[in-house]
C-alpha positions in Angstrom: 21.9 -7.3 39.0 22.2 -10.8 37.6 23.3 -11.1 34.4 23.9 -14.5 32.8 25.1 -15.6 29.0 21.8 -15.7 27.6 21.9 -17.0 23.8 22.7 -15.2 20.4 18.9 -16.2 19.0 16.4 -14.7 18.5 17.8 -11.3 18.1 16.1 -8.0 20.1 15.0 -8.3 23.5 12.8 -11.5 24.3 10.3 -12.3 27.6 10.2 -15.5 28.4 8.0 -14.9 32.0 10.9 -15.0 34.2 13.7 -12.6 32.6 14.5 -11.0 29.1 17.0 -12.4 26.7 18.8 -9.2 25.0 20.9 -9.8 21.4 22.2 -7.6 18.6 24.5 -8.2 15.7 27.4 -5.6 15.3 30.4 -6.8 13.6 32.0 -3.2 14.0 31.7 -3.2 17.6 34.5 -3.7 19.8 32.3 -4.0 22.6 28.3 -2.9 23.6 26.7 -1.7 26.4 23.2 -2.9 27.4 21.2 0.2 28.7 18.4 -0.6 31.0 16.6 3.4 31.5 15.0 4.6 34.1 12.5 6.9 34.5 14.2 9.6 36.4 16.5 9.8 33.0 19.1 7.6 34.9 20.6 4.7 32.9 22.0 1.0 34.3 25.1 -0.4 32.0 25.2 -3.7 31.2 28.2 -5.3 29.1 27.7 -7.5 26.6 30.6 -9.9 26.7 29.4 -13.0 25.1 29.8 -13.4 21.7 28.4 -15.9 18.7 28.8 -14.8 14.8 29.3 -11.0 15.9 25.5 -11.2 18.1 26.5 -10.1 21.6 24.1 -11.3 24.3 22.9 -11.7 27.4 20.2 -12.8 30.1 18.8 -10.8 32.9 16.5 -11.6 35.1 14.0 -9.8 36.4 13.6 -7.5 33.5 9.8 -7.2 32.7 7.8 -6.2 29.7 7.3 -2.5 29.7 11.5 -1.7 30.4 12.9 0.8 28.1 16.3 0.1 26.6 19.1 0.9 24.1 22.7 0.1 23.0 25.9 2.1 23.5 28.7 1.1 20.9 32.2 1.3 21.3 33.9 0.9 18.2 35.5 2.9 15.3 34.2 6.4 14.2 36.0 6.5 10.8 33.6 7.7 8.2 36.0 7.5 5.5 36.1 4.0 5.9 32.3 3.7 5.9 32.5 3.2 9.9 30.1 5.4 12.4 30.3 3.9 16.1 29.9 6.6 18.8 29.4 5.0 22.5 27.8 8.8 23.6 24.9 7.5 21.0 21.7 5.3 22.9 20.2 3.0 19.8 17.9 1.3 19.2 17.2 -2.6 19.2 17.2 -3.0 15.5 14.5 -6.2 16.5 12.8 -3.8 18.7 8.9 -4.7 19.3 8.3 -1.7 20.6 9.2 2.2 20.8 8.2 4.6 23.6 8.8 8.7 22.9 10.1 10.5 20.0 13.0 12.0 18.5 14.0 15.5 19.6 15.6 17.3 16.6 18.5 18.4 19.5 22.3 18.6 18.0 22.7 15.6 20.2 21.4 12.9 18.0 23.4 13.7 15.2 27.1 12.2 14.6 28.8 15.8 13.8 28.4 19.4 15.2 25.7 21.2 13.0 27.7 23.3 10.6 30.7 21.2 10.4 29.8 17.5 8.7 33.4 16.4 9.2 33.7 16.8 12.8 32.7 14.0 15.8 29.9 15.1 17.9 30.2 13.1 21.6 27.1 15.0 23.2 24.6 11.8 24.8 21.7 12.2 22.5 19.8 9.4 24.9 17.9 12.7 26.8 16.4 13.1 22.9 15.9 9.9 21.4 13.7 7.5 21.8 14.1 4.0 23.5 13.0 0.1 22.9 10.6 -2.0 25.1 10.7 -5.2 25.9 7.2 -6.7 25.3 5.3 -9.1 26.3 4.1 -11.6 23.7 1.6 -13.4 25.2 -1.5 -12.6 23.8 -5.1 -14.7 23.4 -5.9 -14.9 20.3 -9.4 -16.8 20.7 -10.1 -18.6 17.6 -8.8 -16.0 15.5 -8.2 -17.7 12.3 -6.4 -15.5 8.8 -9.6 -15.2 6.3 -7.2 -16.5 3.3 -9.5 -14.5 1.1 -8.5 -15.8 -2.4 -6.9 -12.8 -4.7 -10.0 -13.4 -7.4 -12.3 -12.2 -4.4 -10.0 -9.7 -3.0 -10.7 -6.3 -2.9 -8.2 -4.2 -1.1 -8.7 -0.7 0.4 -5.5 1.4 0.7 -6.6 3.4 4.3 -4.1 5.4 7.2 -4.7 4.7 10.8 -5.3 8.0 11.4 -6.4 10.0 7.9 -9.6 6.8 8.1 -10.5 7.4 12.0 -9.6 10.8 12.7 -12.8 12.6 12.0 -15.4 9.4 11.7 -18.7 10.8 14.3 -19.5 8.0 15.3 -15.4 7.2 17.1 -14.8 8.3 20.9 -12.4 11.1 20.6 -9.9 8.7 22.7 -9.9 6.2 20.3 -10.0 8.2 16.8 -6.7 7.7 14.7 -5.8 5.1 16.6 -5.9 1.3 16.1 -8.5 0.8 18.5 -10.6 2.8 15.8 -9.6 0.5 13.1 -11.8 -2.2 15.8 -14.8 0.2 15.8 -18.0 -1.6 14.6 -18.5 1.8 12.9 -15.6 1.3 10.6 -15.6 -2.3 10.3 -19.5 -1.8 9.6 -18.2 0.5 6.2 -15.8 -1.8 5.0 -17.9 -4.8 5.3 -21.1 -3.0 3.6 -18.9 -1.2 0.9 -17.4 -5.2 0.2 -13.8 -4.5 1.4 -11.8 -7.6 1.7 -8.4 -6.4 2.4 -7.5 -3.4 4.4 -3.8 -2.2 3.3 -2.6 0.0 5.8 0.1 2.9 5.2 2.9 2.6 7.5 2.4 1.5 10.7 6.2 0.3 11.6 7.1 2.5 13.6 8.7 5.9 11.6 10.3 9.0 12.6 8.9 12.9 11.8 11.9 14.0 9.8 14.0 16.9 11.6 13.2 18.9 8.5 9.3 18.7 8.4 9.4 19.2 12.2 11.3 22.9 11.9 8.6 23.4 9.3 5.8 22.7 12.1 4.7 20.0 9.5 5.6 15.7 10.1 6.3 12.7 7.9 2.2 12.1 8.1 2.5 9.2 5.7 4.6 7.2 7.4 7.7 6.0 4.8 10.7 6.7 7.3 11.0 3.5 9.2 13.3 3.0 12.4 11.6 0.0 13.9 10.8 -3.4 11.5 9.0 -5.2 14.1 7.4 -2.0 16.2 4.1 -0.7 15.9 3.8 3.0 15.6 3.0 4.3 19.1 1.7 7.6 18.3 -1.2 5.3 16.7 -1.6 3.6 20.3 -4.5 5.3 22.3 -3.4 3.9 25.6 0.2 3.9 26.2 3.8 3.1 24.4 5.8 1.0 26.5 4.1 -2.1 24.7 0.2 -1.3 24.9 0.8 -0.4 21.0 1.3 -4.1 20.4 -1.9 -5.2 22.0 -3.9 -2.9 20.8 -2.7 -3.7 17.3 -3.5 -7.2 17.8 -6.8 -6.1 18.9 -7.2 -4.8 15.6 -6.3 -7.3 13.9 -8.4 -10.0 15.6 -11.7 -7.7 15.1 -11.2 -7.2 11.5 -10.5 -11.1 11.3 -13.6 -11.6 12.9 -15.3 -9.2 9.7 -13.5 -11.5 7.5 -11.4 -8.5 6.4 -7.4 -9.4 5.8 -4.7 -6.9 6.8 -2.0 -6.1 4.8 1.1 -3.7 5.8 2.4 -1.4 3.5 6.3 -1.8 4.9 8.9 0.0 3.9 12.7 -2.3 3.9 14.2 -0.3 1.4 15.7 2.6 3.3 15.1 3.8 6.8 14.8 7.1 8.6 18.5 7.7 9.3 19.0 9.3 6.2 22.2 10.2 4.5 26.0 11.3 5.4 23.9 14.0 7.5 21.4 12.6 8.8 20.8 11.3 12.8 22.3 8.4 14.3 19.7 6.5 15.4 20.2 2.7 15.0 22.0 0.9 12.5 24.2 3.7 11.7 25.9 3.4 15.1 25.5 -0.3 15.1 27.3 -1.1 11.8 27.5 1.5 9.2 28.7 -0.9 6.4 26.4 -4.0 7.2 23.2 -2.6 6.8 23.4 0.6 4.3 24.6 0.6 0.4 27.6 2.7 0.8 29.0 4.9 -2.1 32.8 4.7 -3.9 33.3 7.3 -1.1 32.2 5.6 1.9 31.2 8.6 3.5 28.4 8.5 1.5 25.7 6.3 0.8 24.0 5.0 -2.5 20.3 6.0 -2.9 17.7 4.3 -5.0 14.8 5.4 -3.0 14.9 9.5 -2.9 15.4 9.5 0.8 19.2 9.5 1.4 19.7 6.0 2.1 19.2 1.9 0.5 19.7 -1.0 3.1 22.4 -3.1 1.6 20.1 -6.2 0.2 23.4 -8.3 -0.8 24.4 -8.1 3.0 23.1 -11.2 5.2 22.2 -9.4 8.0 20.1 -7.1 6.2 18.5 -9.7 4.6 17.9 -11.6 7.9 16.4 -8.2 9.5 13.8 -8.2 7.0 13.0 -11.8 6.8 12.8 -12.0 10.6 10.5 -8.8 10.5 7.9 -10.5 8.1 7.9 -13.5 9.3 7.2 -11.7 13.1 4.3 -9.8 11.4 2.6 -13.1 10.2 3.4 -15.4 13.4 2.9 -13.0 16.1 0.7 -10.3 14.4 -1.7 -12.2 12.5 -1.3 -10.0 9.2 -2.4 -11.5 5.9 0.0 -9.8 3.4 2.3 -7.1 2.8 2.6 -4.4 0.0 6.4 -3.3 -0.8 7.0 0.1 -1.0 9.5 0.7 -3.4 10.1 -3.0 -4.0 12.6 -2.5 -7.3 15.1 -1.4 -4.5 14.8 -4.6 -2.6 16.5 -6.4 -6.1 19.2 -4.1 -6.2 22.1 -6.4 -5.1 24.6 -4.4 -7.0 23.1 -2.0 -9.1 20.7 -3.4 -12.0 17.5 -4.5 -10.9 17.3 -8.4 -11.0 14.3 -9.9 -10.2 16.1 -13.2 -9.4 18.1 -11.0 -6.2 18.8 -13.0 -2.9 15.7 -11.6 -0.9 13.4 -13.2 -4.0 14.8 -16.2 -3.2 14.3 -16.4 0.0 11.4 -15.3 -0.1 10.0 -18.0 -2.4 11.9 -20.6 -0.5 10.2 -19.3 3.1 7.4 -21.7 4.5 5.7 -18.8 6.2 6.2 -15.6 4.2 5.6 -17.3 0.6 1.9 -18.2 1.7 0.5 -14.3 2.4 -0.1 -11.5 -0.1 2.8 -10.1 -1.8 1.9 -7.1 -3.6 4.7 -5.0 -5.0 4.9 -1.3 -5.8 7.1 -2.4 -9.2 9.4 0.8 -9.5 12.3 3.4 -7.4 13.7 6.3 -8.6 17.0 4.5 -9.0 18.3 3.9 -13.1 16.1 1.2 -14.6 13.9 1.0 -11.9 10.8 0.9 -13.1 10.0 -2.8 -13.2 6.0 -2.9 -13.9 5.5 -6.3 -15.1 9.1 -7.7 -14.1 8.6 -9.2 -10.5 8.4 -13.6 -10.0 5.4 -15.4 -10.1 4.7 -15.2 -6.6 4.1 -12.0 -6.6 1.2 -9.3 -7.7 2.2 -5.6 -8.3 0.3 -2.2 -8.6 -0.6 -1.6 -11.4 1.0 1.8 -12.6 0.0 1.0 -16.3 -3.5 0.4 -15.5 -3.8 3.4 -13.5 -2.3 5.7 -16.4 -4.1 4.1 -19.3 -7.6 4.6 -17.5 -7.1 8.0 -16.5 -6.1 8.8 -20.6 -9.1 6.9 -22.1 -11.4 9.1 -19.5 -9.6 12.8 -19.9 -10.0 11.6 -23.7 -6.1 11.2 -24.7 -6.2 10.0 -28.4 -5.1 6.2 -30.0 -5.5 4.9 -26.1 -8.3 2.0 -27.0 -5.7 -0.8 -27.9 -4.1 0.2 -24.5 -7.0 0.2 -22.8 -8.4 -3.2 -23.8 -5.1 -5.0 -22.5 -5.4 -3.3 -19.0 -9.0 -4.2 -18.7 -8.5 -8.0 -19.5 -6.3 -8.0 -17.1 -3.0 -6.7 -18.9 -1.7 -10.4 -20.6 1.3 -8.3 -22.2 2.7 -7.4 -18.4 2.1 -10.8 -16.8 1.2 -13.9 -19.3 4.4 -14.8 -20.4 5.7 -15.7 -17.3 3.4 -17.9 -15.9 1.5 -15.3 -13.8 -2.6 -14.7 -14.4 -4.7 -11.8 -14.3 -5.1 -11.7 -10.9 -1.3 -10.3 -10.8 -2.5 -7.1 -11.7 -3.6 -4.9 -8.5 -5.5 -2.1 -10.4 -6.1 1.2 -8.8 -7.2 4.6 -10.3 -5.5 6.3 -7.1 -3.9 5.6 -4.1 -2.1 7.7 -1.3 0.3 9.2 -3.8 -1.3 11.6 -5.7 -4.2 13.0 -6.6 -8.0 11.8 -4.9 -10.9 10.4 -7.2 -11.9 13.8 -7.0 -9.4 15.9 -7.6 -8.1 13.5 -10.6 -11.8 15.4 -12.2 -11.4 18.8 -10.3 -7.8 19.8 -11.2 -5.2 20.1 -14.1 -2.2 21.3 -12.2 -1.0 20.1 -8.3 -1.8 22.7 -5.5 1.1 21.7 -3.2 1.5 24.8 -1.8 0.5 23.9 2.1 3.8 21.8 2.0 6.1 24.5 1.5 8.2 23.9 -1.3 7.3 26.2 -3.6 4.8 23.6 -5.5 7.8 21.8 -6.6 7.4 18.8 -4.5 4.8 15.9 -6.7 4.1 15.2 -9.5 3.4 17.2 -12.4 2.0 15.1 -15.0 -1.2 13.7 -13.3 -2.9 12.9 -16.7 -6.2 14.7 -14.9 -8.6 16.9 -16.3 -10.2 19.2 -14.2 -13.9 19.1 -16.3 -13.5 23.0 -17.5 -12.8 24.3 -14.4 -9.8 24.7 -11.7 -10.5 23.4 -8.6 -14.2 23.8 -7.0 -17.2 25.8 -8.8 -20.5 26.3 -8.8 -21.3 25.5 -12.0 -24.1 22.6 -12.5 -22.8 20.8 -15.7 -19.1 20.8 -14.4 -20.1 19.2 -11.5 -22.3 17.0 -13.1 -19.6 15.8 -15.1 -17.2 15.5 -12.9 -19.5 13.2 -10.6 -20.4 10.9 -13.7 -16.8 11.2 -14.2 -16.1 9.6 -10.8 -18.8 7.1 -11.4 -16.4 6.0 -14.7 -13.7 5.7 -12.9 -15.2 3.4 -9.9 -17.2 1.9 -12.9 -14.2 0.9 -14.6 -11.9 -0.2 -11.8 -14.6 -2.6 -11.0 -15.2 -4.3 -14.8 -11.5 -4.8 -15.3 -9.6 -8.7 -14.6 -7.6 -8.2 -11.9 -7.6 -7.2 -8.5 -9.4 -3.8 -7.4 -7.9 -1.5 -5.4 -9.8 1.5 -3.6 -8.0 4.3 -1.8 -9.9 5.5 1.5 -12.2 8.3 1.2 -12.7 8.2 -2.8 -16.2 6.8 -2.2 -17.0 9.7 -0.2 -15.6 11.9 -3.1 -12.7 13.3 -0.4 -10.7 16.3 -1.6 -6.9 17.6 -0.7 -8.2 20.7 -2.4 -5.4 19.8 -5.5 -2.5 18.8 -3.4 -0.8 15.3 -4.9 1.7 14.8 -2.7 0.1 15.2 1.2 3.0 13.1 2.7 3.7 15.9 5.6 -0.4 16.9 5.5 -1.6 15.5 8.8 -4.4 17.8 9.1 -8.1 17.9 8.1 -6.3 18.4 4.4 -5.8 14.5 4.2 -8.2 12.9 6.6 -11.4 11.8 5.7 -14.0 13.6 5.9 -17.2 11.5 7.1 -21.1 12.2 5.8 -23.0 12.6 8.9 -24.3 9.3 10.4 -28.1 10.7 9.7 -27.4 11.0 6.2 -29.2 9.0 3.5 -26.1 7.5 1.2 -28.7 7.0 -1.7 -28.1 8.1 -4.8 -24.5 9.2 -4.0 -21.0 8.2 -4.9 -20.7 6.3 -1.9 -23.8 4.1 -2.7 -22.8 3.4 -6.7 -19.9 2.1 -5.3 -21.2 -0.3 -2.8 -23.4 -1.1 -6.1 -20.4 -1.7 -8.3 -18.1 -4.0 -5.8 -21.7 -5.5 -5.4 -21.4 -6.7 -9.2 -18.1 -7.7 -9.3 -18.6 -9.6 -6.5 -21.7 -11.8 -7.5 -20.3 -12.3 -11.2 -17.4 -14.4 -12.1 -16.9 -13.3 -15.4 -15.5 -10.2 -13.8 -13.0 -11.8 -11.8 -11.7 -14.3 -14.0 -8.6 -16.3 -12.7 -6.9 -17.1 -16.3 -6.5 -14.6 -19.6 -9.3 -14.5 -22.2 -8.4 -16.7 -25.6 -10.3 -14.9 -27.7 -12.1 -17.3 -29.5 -14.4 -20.4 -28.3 -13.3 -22.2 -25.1 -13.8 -26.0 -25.7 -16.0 -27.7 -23.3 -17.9 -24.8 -22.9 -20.7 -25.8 -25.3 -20.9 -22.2 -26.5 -19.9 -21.2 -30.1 -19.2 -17.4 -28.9 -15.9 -16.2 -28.3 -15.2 -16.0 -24.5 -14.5 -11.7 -25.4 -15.3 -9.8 -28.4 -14.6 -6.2 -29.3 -17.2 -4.2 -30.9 -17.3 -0.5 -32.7 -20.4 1.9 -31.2 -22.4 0.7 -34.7 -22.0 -2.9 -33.7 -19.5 -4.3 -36.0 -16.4 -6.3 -34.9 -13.4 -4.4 -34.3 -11.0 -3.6 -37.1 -7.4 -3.3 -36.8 -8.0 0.6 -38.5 -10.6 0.9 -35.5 -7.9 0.1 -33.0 -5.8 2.9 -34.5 -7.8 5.2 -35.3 -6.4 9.0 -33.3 -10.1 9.6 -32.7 -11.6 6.4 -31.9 -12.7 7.1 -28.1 -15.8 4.6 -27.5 -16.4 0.9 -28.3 -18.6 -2.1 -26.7 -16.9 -5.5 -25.1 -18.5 -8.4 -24.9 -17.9 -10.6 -21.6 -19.1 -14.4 -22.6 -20.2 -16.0 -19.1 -20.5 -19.2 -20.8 -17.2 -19.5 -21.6 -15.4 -19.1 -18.7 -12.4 -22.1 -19.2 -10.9 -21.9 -15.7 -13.1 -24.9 -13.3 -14.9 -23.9 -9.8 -13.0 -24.8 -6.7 -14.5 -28.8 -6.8 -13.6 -28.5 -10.3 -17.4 -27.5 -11.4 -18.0 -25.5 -14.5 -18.1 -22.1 -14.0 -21.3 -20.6 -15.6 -22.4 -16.6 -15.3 -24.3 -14.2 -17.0 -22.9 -12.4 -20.2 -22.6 -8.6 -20.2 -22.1 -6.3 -22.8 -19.5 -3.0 -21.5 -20.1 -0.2 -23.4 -17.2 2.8 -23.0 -18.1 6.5 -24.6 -15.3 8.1 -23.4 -15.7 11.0 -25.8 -17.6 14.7 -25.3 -19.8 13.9 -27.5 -23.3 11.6 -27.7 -23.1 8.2 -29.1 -25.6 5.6 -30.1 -24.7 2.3 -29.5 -25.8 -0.4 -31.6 -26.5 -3.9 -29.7 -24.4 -6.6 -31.5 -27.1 -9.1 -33.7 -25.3 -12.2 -32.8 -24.5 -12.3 -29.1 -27.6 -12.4 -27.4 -31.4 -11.2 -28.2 -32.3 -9.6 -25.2 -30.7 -7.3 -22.9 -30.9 -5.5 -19.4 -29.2 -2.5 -18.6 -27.9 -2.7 -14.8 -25.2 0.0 -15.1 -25.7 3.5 -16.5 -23.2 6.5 -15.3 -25.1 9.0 -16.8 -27.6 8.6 -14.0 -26.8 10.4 -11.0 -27.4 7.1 -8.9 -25.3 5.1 -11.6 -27.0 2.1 -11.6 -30.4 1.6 -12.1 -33.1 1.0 -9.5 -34.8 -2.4 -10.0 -35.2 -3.5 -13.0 -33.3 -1.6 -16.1 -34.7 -0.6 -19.4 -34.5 -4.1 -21.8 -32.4 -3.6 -24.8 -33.0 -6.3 -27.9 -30.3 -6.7 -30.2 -29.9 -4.6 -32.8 -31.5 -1.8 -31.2 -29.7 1.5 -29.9 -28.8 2.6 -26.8 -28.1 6.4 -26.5 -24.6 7.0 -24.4 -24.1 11.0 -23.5 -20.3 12.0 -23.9 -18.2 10.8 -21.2 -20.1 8.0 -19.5 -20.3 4.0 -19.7 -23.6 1.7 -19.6 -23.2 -2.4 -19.0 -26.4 -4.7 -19.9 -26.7 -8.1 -18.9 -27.8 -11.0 -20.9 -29.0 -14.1 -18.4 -27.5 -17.4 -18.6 
């Protein structure tokens, strides 16, 4: 076999048409092994002897796409000293673009002899791991251009590969939970006509089912244990691992491109699946220990912000390199449109306080590629001070968590919640105005992955968690939920009644608020998890979505009010507004009105007593379409209809009285006491001064035309 210098850059293993170019950064190694494998289990040894800034590399020709490979490290196995090299260990490429097989939970992958953590376990775990591909990166594109859907027009919807496909009717069974499926006109037909902009997928680098979980016959169904940055999943792959997982991705990709639907990655840099002093040795633990993980006083043990054993060390170079390199891959060579941080507080930890100003901010703001796609944060970690809602740059947006919990009080009916409530609707100024950032920095969601469904949040009190085996205590135990009077399903009309008006609230709601909606899959087809808030290691019927029969009429469901809803936020600006209210007359506007005012149910402008008032559970806003102060993209005035909201979030009846002075004639378009939700044709008019009859627990909108 030839084997020639080759070059330190780029890092992993890289086809050029004639050969593969191999690199990988140890600075703990005293030498590596390039491990070409063969199917027959046999393995071809390759030393790395050149050497640039620790990257050892070399250039073989010959070596196609679809060749497995791994690394063998010869250095120092000190753990005392933070240090974890074991040559009798195959790893993988850190820059890996693909992974074929899967871990086997044999002694072998581990570092020490089960039962005695001290010891140093030399048994060849490369019969039991799994190995990287070399790829080939050619791949026609067409035309396919990123949709660059603007965040004011964005709506996201949080799916998994698999929970979306896995049951749809209308899939072939080859293709379902795959990302083949995500290309099926069947599912890009739903997210078009439900107005999906943005489809944030859960995990798809590629993750490992923890040894745990598998003992348990159970697996890490969510995804959140990465081991390959720039992999695909392969079990998501319908045809094939030894690369086929990257073209079918890109398939993917360039169909929902086509639908004019983004895709953003939920990725997880924070931690990855080696876990902690215990856990496997599968890749960078092997490579170099104290590069890549936050190591404790003791260096035998690791610091852990993220509740999963581990942090990558985000003050290290290479670390922050990894994870540059890895986005920037995703956008140039994948075609994705954004990314959604799990666990993104972590990411500042340099040290130990979270600072927002941390070296991966910076270079991320400075990047010419990486700076110009979605940045959505989840703002919080388990570490001390890490919940950060409100705290990240201006580049960025963040979920929510604020929103989510001040909606879910006002509709279980939690007293003095109004004031709240009225800054996350406009688009929560006190989070995001002072630092130069605009509504559209809030992503709001009522529920995502983590946690309780749409209909659950109205079905259940307490988690049911019980299916995962820890006794319940696993989740979350303050959902702020309320189950409508009853535990978990009934048969009872008026619970189920209210908790379907309930659901109409919430999707009501989500939808009238400034910011950016986001839906989690299945909640327009009211899905269950039958209670359980925390279905990580749930991949069974429990967590996919379950799809209404392909004959079914949608009408008058949940399914249709929401289609209805997006529908309305989508054709009125006033909705998605791309600067703060001011509360008072916007100049140029030619309209005395304020842009917003707050109302009490009789009419009257809202007092600060009102505000405070333990009981106070309803009011009216008005949304001035005439006033709208930020221009249209030629720098037009923006005009739109006004709308009055009206919010009854108590049990019991309300008349709402029309405000006198805003408008003389009105239309409803939105009711959630009806079972459809909204109307069919033309609403009942409303005149001003008049009183419209709200039933506890429901919210109507009327329009007044420009």
């Amino acid at each position: 076999m030839q084997v020639w210098p080759g070059q330190a850059y780029p890092l992993g293993a890289t086809y050029d048409g004639a050969g593969t170019n191999f690199a990988v950064f140890s600075e703990a190694a005293r030498r590596i092994e390039l491990c070409l494998l063969h199917d027959d289990g046999s393995e071809t040894a390759v030393e790395l002897r050149e050497s640039d800034a620790f990257v050892r590399h070399a250039y073989l020709p010959g070596v196609l796409p679809g060749q497995r490979y791994g690394f063998r490290v010869h250095g120092p196995y000190e753990p005392q000293q933070g240090h974890r090299c074991n040559s009798a260990k195959l790893l993988l490429d850190p820059y890996a673009r693909a992974i074929s097989g899967s871990i086997e939970w044999n002694e072998s992958v581990y570092g020490y002899h089960f039962g005695r953590p001290d010891s140093r376990n030399d048994l060849d775990s490369a019969p039991h791991t799994m190995a990287s591909v070399v790829v080939n990166p050619f791949f026609d594109w067409g035309d396919d251009r990123p949709p660059r859907t603007d965040y004011h027009h964005t709506v996201f919807y949080e799916a998994h590969v698999k929970g979306l496909t896995m049951l749809h009717p209308e899939l072939p069974e080859d293709q379902r939970g795959t990302y083949a499926a995500l290309a099926h006109p069947a599912v890009i037909d739903h997210l078009t006509q439900l107005g999906v902009t943005a489809l944030e997928l859960m995990p798809v680098h590629q993750f490992v089912n923890d040894h745990r979980l598998a003992d348990a016959g159970m697996s890490n169904y969510w995804g959140y244990n990465t081991i390959g940055f720039f992999a695909p999943h392969n079990a998501y792959a319908s045809w094939g691992d030894r690369g086929q997982q990257v073209l079918e991705f890109k398939q993917a990709v360039r169909a929902l491109h086509e639908a004019g639907i983004e895709v953003i990655l939920d990725v997880v840099y924070n931690h990855t699946a080696e876990g902690n002093h215990l856990g496997p040795t599968l890749s960078f633990r092997g490579l170099d220990n104290a590069q890549y993980y936050r190591l404790a006083e003791d260096p035998r043990y690791y610091e852990d912000t993220t509740g999963t054993g581990n942090s990558l060390l985000m003050r290290s170079p290479h670390v922050l390199q990894l994870i540059m390199d890895s986005l920037r891959y995703w956008v140039t060579e994948m075609h994705v449109d954004g990314f959604r941080f799990d666990l993104a507080a972590t990411l500042a930890r340099q040290f130990h306080e979270v600072d927002r100003l941390s070296s991966f901010f910076d270079l991320v703001q400075q990047d010419p590629v990486v700076s110009q796609v979605k940045l959505i944060a989840e703002p919080w970690d388990v570490g001390e001070g890490g919940y950060q809602v409100g705290n990240f740059p201006p580049l960025w947006t963040e979920w929510n968590g604020k929103y989510r919990d001040t909606v879910r009080d006002l509709w279980r009916g939690e007293p003095r919640t109004l004031a709240e409530f009225a800054g996350r609707l406009t688009g929560s100024s006190d989070l995001y105005q002072d630092d130069g950032r605009r509504p559209l920095a809030s992503i709001n969601f009522h529920t995502c992955h983590d946690g309780f469904t749409l209909n659950d949040l109205v079905s259940y009190n307490d988690k049911h968690n019980d299916a995962n085996g820890e006794g319940n205590r696993d989740g979350e135990s303050h959902n702020r939920s309320w189950n409508c009077g009853v535990e978990g399903p009934t048969d009872d009309g008026e619970v189920n009644a209210l908790r379907a008006r309930q659901m109409r609230n919430f999707v009501a709601t989500l939808m009238l608020s400034q910011g950016v909606p986001m839906l989690s899959h299945g909640d327009e087809f009211a899905r269950t998890q039958g209670g359980n808030n925390n279905a990580y290691c749930q991949d069974t019927e429990l967590s996919w979505v379950h799809w209404p029969d392909p004959g079914d009429d949608a009408d008058g469901t949940l399914l249709a009010f929401t289609r209805a809803m997006v529908g309305l936020r989508r054709d009125h600006p006033v909705f998605r507004r791309r600067r703060f209210f001011h509360g008072r007359p916007v100049q140029g506007t030619h309209d005395e009105l304020s842009d917003i005012a707050w109302f009490t149910p009789e009419g009257e402008e809202m007092a600060d007593r009102d505000w405070q008032s333990a009981n106070a559970k309803a009011l009216s806003v008005f949304l001035n379409g005439n006033a709208i102060s930020e221009p249209g993209p030629r720098g037009e005035r923006i005009g739109d209809d006004s709308f009055l909201l009206m919010f009854n979030a108590s049990a019991e009846e309300i008349d709402f009285v029309v405000p006198v002075n805003h408008g003389r004639q009105w239309q409803v378009v939105v009711d959630t006491a009806r079972p459809e939700g909204v109307p069919p044709g033309e609403g009942p008019k409303v005149a001003a001064g008049e009183r419209v009859v709200l039933i506890g627990r429901s919210l109507t909108v009327l329009r007044r035309p420009a």
